[in-house]
C-alpha positions in Angstrom: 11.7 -163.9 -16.7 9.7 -161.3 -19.0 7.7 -159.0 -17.5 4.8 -157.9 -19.5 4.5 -160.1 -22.9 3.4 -157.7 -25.9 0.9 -160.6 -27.1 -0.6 -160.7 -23.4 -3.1 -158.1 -25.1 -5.1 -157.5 -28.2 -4.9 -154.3 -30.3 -8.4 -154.2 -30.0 -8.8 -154.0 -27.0 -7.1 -150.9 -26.7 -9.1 -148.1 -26.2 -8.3 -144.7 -28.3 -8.2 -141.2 -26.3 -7.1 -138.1 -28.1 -4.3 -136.1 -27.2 -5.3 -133.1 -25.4 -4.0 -129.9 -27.1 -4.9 -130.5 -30.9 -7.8 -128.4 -32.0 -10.1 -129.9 -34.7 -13.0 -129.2 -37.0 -15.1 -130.8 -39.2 -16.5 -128.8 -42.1 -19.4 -129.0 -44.1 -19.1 -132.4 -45.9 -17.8 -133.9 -42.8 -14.4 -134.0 -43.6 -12.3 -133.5 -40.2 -9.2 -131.5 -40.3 -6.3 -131.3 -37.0 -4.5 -128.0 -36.5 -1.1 -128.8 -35.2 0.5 -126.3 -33.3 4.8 -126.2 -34.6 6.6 -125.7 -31.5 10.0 -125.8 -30.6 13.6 -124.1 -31.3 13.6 -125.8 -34.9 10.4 -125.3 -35.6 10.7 -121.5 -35.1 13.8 -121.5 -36.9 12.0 -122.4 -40.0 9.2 -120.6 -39.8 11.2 -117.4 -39.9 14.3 -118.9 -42.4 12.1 -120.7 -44.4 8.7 -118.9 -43.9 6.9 -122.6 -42.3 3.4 -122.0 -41.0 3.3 -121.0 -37.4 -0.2 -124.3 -37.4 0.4 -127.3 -39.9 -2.9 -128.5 -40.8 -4.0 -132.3 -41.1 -6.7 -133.2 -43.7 -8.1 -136.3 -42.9 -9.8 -138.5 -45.5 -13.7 -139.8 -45.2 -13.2 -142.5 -43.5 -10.7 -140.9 -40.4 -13.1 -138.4 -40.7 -16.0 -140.4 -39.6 -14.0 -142.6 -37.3 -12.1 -139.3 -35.2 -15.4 -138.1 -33.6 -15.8 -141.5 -32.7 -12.5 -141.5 -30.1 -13.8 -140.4 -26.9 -12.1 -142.5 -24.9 -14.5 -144.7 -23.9 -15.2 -146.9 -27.3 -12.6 -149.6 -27.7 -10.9 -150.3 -31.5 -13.1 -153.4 -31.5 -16.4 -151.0 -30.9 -15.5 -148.1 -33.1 -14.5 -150.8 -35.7 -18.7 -152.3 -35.5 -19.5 -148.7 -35.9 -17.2 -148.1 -39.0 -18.6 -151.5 -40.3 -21.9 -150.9 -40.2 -21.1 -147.9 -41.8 -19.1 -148.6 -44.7 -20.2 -152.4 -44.8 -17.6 -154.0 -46.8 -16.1 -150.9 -48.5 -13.3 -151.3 -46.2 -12.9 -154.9 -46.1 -10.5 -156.6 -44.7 -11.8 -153.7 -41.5 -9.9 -154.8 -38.8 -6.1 -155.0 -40.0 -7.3 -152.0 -41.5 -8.2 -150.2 -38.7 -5.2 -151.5 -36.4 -3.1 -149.8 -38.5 -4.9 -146.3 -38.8 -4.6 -146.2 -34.9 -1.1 -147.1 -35.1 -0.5 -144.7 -37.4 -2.8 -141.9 -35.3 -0.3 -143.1 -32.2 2.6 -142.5 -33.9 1.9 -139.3 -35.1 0.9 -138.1 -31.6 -2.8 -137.3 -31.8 -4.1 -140.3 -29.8 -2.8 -142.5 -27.1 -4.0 -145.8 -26.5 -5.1 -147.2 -22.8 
């Protein structure tokens, strides 16, 4: 017997919270950029071998920029998604598999978890 069937629940249901510990801005046209902290024995290795920067930085395009003020951990994919679409109407059409996979990515690169 299976315990806990990945289809039991939809993506966007999910709700998005941001990893604590990245440090963000937005600048003046909107546009949001993360400031990633490079830990770690490799990390240092390179940033004093091969001169790396001590904080990578994360541009994010206009639409992540618009949707990552929107993650406060209380919105689910499915709401920020109404949000976006009202937004962009159908500049981002077909917005849903679209957006599923921008949160997967943003899960798999560590800046949000989803509950």
């Amino acid at each position: 017997m299976r315990k806990g069937n990945k289809g039991d629940k939809n993506f966007l249901d999910y709700i998005p919270i941001r990893i604590a510990g990245y440090r963000w801005e937005a600048d003046e046209e909107g546009l949001v950029t993360i400031y990633v902290e490079n830990r770690g024995f490799f990390n240092r290795a390179a940033q004093k071998l091969f001169h790396r920067p001590k904080i990578s930085q994360v541009h994010l395009e206009k639409t992540g920029s618009f949707i990552w003020p929107l993650i406060d951990g209380k919105k689910t994919i499915y709401e920020i998604g109404e949000i976006v679409g009202g937004h962009f109407h159908d500049e981002l059409n077909p917005l849903y598999p679209r957006l599923s996979k921008y949160f997967g990515m943003l899960k798999n690169c560590g800046f949000v978890e989803l509950k």
